[in-house]
C-alpha positions as CSV (number, residue, x, y, z in Angstrom):
1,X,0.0,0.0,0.0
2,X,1.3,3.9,-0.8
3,X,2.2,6.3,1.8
4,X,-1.4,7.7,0.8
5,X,-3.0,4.7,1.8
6,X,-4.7,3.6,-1.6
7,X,-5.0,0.6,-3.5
8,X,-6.4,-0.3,-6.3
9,X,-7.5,-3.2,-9.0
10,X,-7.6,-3.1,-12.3
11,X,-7.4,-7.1,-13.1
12,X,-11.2,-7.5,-12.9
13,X,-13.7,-5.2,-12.1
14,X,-12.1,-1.9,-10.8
15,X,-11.8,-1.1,-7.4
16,X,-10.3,0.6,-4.8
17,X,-9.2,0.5,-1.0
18,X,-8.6,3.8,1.3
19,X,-6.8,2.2,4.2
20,X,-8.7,-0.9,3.5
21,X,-11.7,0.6,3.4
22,X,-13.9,0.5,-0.1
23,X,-14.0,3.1,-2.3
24,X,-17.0,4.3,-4.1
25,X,-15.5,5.2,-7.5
26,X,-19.1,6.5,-9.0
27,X,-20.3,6.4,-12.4
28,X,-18.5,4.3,-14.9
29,X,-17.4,7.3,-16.8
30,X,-16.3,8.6,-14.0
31,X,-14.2,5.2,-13.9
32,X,-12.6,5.3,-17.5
33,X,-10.8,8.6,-16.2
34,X,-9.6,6.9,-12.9
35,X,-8.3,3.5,-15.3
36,X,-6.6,6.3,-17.6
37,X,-4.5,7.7,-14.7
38,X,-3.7,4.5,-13.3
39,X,-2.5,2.9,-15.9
40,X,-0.4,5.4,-16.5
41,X,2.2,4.8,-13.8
42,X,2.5,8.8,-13.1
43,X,2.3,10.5,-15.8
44,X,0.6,13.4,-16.8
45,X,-2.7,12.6,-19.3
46,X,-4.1,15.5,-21.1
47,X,-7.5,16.7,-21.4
48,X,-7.8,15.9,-24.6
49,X,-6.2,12.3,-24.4
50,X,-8.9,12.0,-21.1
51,X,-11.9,12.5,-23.6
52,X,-10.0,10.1,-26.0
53,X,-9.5,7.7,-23.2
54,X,-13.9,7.7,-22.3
55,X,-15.4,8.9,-25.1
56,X,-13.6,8.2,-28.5
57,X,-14.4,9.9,-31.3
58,X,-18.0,10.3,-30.4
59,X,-17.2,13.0,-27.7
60,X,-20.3,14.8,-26.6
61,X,-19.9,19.3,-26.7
62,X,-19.9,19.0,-22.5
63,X,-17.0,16.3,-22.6
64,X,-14.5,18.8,-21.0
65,X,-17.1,20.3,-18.5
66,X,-18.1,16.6,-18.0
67,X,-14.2,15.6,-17.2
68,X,-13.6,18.0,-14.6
69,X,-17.1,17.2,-12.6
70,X,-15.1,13.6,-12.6
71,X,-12.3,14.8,-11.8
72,X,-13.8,16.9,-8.5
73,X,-15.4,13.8,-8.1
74,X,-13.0,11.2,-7.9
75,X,-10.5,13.8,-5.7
76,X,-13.5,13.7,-3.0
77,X,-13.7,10.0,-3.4
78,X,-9.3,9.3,-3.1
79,X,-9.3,12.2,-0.2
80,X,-12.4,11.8,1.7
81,X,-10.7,14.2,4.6
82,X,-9.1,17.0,2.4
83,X,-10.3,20.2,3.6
84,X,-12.5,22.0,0.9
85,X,-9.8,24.6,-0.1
86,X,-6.9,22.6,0.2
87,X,-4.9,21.6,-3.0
88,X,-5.3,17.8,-3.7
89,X,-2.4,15.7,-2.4
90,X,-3.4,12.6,-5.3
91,X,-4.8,13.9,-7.7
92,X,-2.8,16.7,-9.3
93,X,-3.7,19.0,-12.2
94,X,-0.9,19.7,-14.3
95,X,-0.4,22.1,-17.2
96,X,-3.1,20.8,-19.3
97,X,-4.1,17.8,-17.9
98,X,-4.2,15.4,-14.9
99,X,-1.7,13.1,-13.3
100,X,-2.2,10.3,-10.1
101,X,1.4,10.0,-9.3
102,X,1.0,7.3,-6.5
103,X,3.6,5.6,-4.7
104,X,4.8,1.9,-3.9
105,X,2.8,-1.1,-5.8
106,X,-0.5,0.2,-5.0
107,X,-1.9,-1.1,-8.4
108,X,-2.6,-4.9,-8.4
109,X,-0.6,-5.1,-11.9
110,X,2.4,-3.7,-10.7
111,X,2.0,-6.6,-7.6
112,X,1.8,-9.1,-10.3
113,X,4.2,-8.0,-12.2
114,X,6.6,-8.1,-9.3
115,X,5.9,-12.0,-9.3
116,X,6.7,-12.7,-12.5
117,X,10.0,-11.2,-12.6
118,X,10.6,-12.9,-9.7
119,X,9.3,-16.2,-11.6
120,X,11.3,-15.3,-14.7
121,X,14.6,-15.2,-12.1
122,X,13.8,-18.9,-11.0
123,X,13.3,-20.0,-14.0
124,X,16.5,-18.7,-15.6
125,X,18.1,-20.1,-12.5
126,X,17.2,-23.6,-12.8
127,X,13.6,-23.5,-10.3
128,X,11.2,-25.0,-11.9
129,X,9.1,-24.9,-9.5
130,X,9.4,-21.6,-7.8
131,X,8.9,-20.1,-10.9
132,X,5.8,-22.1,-11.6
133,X,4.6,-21.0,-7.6
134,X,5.7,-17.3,-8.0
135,X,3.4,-16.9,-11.7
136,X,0.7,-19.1,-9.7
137,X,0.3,-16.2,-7.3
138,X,0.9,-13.2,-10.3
139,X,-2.0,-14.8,-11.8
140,X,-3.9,-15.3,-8.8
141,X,-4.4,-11.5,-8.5
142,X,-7.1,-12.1,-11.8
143,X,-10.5,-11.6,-10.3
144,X,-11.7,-11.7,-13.8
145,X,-11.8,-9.4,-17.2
146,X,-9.8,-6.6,-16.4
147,X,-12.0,-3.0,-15.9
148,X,-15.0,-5.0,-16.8
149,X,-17.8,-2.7,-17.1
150,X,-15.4,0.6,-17.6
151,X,-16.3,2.2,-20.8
152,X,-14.4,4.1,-23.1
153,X,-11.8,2.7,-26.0
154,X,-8.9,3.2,-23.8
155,X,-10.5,0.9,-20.9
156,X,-10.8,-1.4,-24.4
157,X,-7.7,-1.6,-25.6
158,X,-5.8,-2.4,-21.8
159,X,-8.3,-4.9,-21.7
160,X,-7.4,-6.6,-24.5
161,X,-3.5,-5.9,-23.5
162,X,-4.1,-7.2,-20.1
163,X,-6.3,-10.6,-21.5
164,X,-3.2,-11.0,-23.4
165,X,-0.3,-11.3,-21.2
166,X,-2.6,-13.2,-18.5
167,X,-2.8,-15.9,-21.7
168,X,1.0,-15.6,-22.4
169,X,1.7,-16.3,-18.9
170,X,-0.7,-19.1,-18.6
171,X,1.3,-20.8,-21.1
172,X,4.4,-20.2,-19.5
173,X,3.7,-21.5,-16.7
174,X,1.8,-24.7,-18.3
175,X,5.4,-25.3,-19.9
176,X,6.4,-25.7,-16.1
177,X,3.4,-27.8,-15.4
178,X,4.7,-30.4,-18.0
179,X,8.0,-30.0,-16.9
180,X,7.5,-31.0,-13.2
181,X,4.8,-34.2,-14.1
182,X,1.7,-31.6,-13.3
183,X,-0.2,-33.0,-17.2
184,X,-3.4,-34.4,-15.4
185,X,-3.7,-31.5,-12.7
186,X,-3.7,-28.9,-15.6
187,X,-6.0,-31.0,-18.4
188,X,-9.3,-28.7,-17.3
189,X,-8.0,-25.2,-17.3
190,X,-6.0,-26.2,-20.5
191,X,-8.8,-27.7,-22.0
192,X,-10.8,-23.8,-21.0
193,X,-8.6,-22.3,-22.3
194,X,-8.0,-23.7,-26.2
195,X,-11.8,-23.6,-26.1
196,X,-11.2,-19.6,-25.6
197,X,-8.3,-19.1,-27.9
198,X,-8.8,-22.0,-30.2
199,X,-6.0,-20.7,-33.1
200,X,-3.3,-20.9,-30.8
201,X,-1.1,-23.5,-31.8
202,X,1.1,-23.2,-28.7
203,X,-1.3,-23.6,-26.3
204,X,-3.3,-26.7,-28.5
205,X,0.2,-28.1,-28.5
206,X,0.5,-28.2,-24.8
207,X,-3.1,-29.8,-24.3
208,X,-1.6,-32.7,-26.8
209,X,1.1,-33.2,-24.5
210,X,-1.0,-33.5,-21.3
211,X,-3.4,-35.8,-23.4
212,X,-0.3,-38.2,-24.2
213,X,1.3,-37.6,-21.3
214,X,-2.1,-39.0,-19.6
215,X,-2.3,-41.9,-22.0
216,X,-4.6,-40.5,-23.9
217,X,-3.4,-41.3,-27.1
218,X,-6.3,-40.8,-29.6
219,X,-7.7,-37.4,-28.2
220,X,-4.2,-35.9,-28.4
221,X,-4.8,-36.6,-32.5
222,X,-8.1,-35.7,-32.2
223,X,-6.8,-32.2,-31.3
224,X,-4.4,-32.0,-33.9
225,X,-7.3,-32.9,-36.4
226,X,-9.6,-30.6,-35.1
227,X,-6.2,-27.5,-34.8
228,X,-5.9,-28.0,-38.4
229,X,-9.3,-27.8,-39.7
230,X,-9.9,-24.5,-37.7
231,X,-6.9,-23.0,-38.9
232,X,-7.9,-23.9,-42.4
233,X,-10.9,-23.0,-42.3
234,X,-10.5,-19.3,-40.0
235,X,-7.0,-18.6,-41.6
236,X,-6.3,-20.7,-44.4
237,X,-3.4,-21.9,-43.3
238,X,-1.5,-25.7,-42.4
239,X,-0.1,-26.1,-38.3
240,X,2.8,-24.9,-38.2
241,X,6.2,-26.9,-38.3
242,X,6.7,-27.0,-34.2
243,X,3.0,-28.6,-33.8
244,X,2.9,-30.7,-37.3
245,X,6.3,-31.9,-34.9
246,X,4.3,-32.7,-32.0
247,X,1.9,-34.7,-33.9
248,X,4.7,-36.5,-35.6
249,X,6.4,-37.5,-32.4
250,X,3.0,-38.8,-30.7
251,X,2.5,-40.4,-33.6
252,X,6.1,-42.5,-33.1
253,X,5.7,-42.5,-29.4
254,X,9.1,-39.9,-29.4
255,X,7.8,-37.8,-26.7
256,X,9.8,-37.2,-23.8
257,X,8.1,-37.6,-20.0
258,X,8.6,-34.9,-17.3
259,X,11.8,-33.5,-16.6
260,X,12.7,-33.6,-20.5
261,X,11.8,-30.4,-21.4
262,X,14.1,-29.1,-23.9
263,X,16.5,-26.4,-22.3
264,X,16.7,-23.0,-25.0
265,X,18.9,-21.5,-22.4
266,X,22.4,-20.4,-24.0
267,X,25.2,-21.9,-23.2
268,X,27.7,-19.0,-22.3
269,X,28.8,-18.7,-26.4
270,X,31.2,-15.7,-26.8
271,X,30.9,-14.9,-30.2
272,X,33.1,-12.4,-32.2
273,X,31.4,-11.3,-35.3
274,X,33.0,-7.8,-36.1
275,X,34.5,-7.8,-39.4
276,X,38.6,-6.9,-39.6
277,X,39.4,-3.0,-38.8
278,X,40.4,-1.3,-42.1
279,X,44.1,-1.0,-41.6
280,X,44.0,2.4,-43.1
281,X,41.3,4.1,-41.3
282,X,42.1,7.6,-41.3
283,X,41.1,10.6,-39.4
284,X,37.8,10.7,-37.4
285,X,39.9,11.2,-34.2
286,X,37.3,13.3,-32.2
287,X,34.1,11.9,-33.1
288,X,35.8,8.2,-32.9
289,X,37.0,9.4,-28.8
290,X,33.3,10.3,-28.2
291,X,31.5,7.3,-29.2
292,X,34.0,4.8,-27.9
293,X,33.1,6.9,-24.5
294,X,29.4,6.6,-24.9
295,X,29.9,3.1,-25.6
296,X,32.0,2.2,-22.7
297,X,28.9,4.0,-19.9
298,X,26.8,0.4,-20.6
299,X,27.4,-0.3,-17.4
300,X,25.1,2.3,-16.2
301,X,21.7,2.2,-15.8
302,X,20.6,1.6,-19.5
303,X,21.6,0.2,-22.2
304,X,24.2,2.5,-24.4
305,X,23.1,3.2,-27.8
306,X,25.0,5.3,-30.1
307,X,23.9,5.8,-33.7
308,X,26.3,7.2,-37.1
309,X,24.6,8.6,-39.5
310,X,25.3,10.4,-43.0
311,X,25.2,9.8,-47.0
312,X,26.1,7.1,-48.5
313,X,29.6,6.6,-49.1
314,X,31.1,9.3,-45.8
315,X,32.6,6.3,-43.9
316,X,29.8,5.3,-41.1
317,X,31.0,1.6,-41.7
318,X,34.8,2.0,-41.3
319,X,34.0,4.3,-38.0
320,X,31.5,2.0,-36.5
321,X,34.2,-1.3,-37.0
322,X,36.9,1.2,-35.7
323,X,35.3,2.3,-32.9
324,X,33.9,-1.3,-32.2
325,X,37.4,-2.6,-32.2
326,X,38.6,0.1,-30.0
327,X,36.4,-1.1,-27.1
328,X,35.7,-4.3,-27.5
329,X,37.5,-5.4,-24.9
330,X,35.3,-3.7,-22.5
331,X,33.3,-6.4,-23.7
332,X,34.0,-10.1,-22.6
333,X,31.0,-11.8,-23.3
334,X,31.3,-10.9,-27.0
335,X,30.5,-9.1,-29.9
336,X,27.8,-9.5,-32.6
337,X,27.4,-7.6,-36.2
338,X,24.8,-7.5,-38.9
339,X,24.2,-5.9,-42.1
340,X,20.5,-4.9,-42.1
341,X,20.3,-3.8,-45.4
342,X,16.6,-5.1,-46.3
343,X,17.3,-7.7,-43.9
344,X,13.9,-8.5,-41.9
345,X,14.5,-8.4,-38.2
346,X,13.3,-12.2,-37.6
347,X,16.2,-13.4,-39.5
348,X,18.4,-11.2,-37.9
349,X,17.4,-12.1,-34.3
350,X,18.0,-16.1,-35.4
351,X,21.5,-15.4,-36.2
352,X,21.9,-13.4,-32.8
353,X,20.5,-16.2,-30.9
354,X,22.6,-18.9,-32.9
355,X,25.8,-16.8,-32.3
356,X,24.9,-16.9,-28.3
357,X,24.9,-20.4,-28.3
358,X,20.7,-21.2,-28.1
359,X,20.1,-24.6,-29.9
360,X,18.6,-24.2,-33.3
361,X,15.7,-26.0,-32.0
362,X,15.1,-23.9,-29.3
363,X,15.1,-20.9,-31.6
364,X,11.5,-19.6,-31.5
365,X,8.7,-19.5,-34.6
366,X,7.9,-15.5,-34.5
367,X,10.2,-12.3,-34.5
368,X,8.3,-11.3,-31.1
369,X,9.1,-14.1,-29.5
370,X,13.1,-14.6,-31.0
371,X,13.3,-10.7,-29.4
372,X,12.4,-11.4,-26.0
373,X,14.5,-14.3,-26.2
374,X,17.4,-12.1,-27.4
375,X,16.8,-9.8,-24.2
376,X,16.4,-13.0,-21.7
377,X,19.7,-14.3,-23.5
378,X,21.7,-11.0,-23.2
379,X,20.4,-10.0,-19.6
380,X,23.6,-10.6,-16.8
381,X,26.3,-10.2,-20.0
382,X,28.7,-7.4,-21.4
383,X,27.9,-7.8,-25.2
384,X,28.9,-5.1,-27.7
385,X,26.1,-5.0,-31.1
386,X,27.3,-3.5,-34.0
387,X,24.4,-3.1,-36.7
388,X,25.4,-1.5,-39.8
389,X,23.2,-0.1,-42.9
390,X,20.1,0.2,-40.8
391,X,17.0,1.6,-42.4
392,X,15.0,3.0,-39.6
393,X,14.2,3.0,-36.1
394,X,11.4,-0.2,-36.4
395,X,13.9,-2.3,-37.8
396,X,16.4,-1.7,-35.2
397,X,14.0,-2.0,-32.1
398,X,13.6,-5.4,-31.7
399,X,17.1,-6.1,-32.3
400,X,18.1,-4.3,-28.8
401,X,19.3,-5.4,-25.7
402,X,17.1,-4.8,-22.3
403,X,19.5,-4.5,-19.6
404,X,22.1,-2.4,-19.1
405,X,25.7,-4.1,-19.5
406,X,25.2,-4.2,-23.0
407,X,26.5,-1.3,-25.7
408,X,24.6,-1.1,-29.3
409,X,26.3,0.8,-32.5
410,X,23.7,1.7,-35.1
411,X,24.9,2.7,-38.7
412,X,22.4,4.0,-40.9
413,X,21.7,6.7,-43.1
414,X,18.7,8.5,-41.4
415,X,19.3,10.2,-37.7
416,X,17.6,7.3,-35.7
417,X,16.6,10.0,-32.8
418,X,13.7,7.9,-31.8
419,X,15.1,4.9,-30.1
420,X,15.4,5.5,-26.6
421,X,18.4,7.4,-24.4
422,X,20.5,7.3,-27.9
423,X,23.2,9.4,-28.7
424,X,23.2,10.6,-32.4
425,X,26.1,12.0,-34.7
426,X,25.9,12.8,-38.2
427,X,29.3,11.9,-40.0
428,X,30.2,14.8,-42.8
429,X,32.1,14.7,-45.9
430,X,35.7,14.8,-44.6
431,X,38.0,17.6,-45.2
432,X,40.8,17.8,-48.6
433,X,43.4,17.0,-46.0
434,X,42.0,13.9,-44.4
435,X,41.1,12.3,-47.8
436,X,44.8,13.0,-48.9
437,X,45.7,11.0,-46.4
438,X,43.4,8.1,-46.6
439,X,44.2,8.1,-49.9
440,X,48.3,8.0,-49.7
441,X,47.9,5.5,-46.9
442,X,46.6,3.2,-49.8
443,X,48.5,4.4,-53.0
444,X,52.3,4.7,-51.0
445,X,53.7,8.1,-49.7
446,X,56.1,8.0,-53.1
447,X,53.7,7.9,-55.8
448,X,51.5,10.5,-53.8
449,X,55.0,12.9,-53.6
450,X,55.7,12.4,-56.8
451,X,51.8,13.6,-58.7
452,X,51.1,15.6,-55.6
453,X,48.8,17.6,-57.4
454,X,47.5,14.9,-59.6
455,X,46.3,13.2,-55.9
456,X,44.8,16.2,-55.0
457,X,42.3,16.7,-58.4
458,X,41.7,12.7,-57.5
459,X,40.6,12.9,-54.1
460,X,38.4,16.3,-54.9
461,X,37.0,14.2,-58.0
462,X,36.1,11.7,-55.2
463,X,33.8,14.5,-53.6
464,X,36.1,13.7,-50.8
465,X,33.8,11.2,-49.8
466,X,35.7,8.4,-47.8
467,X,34.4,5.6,-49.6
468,X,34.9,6.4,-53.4
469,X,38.2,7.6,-52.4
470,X,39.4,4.0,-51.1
471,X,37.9,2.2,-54.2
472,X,39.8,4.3,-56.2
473,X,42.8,4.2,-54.9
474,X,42.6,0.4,-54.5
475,X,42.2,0.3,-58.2
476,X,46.1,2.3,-58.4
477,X,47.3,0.7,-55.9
478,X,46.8,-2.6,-58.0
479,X,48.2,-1.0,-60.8
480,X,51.6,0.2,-59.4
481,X,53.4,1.8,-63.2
482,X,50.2,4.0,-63.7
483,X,50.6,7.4,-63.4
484,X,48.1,9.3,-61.1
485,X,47.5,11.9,-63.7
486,X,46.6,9.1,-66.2
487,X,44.1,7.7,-63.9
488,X,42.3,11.0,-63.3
489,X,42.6,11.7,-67.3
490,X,40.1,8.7,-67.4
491,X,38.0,9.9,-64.6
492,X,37.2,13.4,-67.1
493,X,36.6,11.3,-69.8
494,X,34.0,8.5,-67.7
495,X,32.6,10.0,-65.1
496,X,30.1,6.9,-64.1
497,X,34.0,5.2,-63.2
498,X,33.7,7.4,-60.0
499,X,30.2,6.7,-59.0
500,X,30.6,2.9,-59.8
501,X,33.4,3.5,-57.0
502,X,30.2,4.3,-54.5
503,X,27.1,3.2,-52.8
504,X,26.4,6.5,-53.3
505,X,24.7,5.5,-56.8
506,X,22.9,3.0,-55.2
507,X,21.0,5.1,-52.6
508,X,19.8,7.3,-55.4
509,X,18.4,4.5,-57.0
510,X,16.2,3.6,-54.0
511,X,14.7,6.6,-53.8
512,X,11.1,6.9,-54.6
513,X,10.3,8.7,-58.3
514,X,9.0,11.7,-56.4
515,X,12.3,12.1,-54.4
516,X,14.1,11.6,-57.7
517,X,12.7,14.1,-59.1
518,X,13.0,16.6,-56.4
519,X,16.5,15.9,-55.8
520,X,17.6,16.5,-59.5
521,X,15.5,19.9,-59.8
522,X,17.1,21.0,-56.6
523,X,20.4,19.8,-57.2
524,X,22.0,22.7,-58.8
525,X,20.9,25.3,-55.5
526,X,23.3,25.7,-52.8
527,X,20.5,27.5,-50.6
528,X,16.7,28.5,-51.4
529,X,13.7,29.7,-49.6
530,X,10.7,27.0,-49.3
531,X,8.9,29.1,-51.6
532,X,11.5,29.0,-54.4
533,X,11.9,25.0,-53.3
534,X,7.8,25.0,-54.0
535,X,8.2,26.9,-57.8
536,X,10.6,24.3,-59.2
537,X,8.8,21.5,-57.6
538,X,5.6,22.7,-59.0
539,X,4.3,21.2,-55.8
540,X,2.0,23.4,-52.5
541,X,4.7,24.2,-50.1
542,X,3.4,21.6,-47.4
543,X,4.2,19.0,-50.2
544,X,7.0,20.6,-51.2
545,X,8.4,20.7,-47.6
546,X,8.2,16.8,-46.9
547,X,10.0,15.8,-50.0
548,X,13.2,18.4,-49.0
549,X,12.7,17.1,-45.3
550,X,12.7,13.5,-46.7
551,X,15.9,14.0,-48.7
552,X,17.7,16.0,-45.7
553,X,16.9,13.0,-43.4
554,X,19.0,10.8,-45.9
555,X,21.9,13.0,-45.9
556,X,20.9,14.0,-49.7
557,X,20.4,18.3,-49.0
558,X,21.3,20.5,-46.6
559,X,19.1,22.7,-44.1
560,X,21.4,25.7,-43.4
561,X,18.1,27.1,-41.9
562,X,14.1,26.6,-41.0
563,X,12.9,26.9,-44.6
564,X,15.6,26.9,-46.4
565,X,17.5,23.9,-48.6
566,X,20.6,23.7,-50.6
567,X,22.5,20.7,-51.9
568,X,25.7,19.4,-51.0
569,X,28.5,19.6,-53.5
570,X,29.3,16.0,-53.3
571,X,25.8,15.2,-54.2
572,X,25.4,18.0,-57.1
573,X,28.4,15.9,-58.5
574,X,26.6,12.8,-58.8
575,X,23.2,14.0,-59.8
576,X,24.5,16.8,-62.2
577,X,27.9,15.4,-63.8
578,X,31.1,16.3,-62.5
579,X,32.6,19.3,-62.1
580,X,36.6,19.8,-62.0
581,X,37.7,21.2,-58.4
């Protein structure tokens, strides 16, 4: 109970204690704005995401006078002895809205939660059955549909969240059942339950298992008969391989007793996935210090995420495996990589998990399920994730750790500001002097002193941009009698040689035909007004606006300022044809 001593209960009807003593809550509007606050764990709700939360989109003209006679009603219901001109002590107005800011588990969710934590601990070390006791009593606290009766579409939607995870745990903690010989004391509530949520093949899976596990050989294939004809005729769709399994091994009597469960617990893998350093990085000495320091703080209290972003072509790669070298060692449990590309995360999170040492079998079906997995694996360990060429913010979330310990370096070209606690840097087009020397680290000193101005026409034919430079002086420094000046004779007379030398090229290419467009009408501007942006577009400003901000979030233009958009002279190179420095 909180110092203010309230209580309150969600899972089922709602209710509320003061000092043990039941609350009359009112009206069940009046009850859709208490459930909003709750379940809000403090913070402030507005008043226009309270008429959201009870009335939808069908919000009567009096919904804000209405809101704040529940409001004065539910603050004389929490604090039956506050004074009449004393400020509320629970529930608070704040700027432009309300918050119940209550202390201590006071909500029954958060005292369930607290269970299966504690449950997820046992399991994880080896207690079976404390972890089977501990989500007993989480699930316990269930007194039936959660805020039955309470109106509204927010009441609607954390019931259906709530009804979820009570399901998810209930199969959890079946598993544990099997496990420890309990198949005949859970055969009722397992058979309520697939009756309830008959296209889940997880739980009808588990109710085969008891079956067998009983000796009840032909209604375990009865319920694989009767799976598969609901999921054809509902979804359209076969079992899926880890039941059509199941019914294979019953079939052959391969079905292990209690106490065989399969374990999809890692063994402690260390893997080491970061590709080689380049051996002639060059330059990036500041930003490179900064996020090897941001890197290094996962020991914190979160998880530390640091994100490189930029065109194609500026280098992200080469500094994220630089940088990841540079402190791996801070990292003993390992390091993993991936190239996202148009990688889907599911695929990515299998490799992850195969890399930590789960089984392949115990690798499982759905990308939800492989995350949290991924989490569970990585929680207790020091692992460094480097993921390179990702394409936005969704594709990375599901990919990251949970607790802190771990480090994450995200390179990508859009500013991935979104995912949480991140530090951002957006990598620019290096300077003449740091491409020279990328470039003479590759070609030799000699050849470089010998053409010196030849080198410098090359790299400033590169746009100075990190990655063309390398590719072309990889291509000299495999032909060691060519002159320099020979090489950038060819460049003048095929231009496409330098952006074949790019991924620069490439990036173009995926853009959609309206940001085509855009970019090679605004290519040739260093800076222009919004309105001037809108007149070559031949598009309304608002339209206009969201293709330049589209193209400045992939590192395409520049925003020198708010409304105004130029292009970078690396990129003018590409889209209009070179231009000799």
């Amino acid at each position: 109970m909180g110092a203010s001593g309230l209580r309150f209960a969600v899972l089922g009807s709602l209710r509320g204690w003061h000092h043990d003593r039941p609350i009359d809550l009112g009206p069940p509007k009046r009850q859709a704005v208490l459930a909003a606050l709750l379940l809000r764990g403090g913070h402030t709700a507005t008043t226009s995401e309270l008429v959201d939360a009870v009335w939808g989109e069908r919000a009567p003209a009096q919904a804000l006078t209405a809101l704040r006679t529940y409001v004065l009603g539910l603050r004389a219901a929490l604090e039956p002895d506050r004074p009449a001109r004393a400020p509320a002590k629970v529930l608070l107005s704040v700027g432009g809205g309300y918050s119940l800011p209550l202390r201590g588990h006071v909500l029954d969710t958060d005292r369930a939660e607290t269970h299966f934590a504690a449950a997820e601990r046992a399991r994880r070390a080896g207690e079976p059955a404390k972890a089977r006791d501990l989500l007993d009593s989480g699930l316990s606290l269930w007194a039936g549909d959660p805020l039955a009766g309470v109106p509204g579409p927010y009441a609607a939607r954390q019931r259906g969240r709530l009804a979820e995870r009570r399901v998810a745990l209930l199969q959890t903690r079946f598993e544990l059942d099997l496990e420890l010989g309990g198949h005949a004391r859970i055969l009722p509530e397992l058979r309520a339950l697939t009756l309830e949520q008959p296209l889940r093949e997880e739980l009808r899976g588990q109710l085969m298992t008891a079956l067998y596990r009983c000796g009840d050989l032909g209604e375990a294939l009865e319920v694989y008969a009767d799976t598969r004809r609901t999921l054809v005729r509902e979804l359209g769709v076969e079992p899926g391989p880890r039941l059509a399994e199941l019914h294979r091994r019953i079939l052959t009597g391969d079905l292990p007793g209690p106490g065989a469960r399969r374990k999809v617990t890692a063994r402690r893998a260390r893997p080491a996935l970061l590709p080689a350093e380049p051996p002639d990085f060059t330059g990036r000495t500041g930003i490179a210090a900064h996020l090897a320091e941001r890197l290094g703080s996962g020991a914190g209290t979160a998880v530390a995420i640091a994100a490189i972003s930029g065109m194609a072509g500026v280098g992200k790669t080469a500094l994220a495996v630089h940088v990841a070298h540079r402190v791996r060692e801070r990292f003993p449990d390992g390091q993993l990589h991936a190239d996202l590309g148009a990688a889907e995360p599911g695929v990515v999170l299998r490799e992850f998990l195969l890399a930590l040492g789960v089984p392949a079998a115990g690798v499982p079906a759905t990308a939800p399920q492989r995350s949290a997995l991924l989490r569970t694996t990585l929680a207790g360990r020091r692992v460094l994730m480097v993921l390179d060429n990702a394409r936005d913010a969704e594709q990375v979330r599901p990919l990251l750790p949970g607790t802190p310990g771990c480090a994450v370096l995200i390179a990508g070209r859009v500013p991935l500001t979104t995912l949480p606690g991140v530090t951002t840097c957006r990598l620019e087009v290096p300077g003449p002097v740091e491409s020279l020397g990328l470039f003479r680290r590759i070609v030799g000193r000699d050849r470089v002193s010998a053409e010196p101005g030849a080198a410098i026409a090359l790299v400033a034919a590169c746009g100075h941009l990190p990655l063309t430079v390398r590719k072309v002086a990889e291509r000299l420094a495999a032909r060691p009698s060519v002159r320099l000046a020979s090489v950038l004779g060819e460049l003048d007379e095929n231009p496409g040689l330098v952006a074949d030398c790019t991924g620069f090229r490439m990036g173009i290419e995926q853009l959609s035909a309206e940001q085509a467009r855009a970019l090679r009408l605004l290519a040739p501007a260093a800076d222009l007004p919004l309105a001037s942006v809108a007149r070559l577009l031949g598009r309304p400003e608002e339209v206009a606006e969201e293709l330049a901000e589209s193209l400045v979030n992939l590192n395409l233009l520049t925003s020198p300022a708010p409304g105004r958009y130029g292009c970078k002279d690396v990129v003018r190179r590409f889209v209009t044809g070179p231009a000799r420095p």
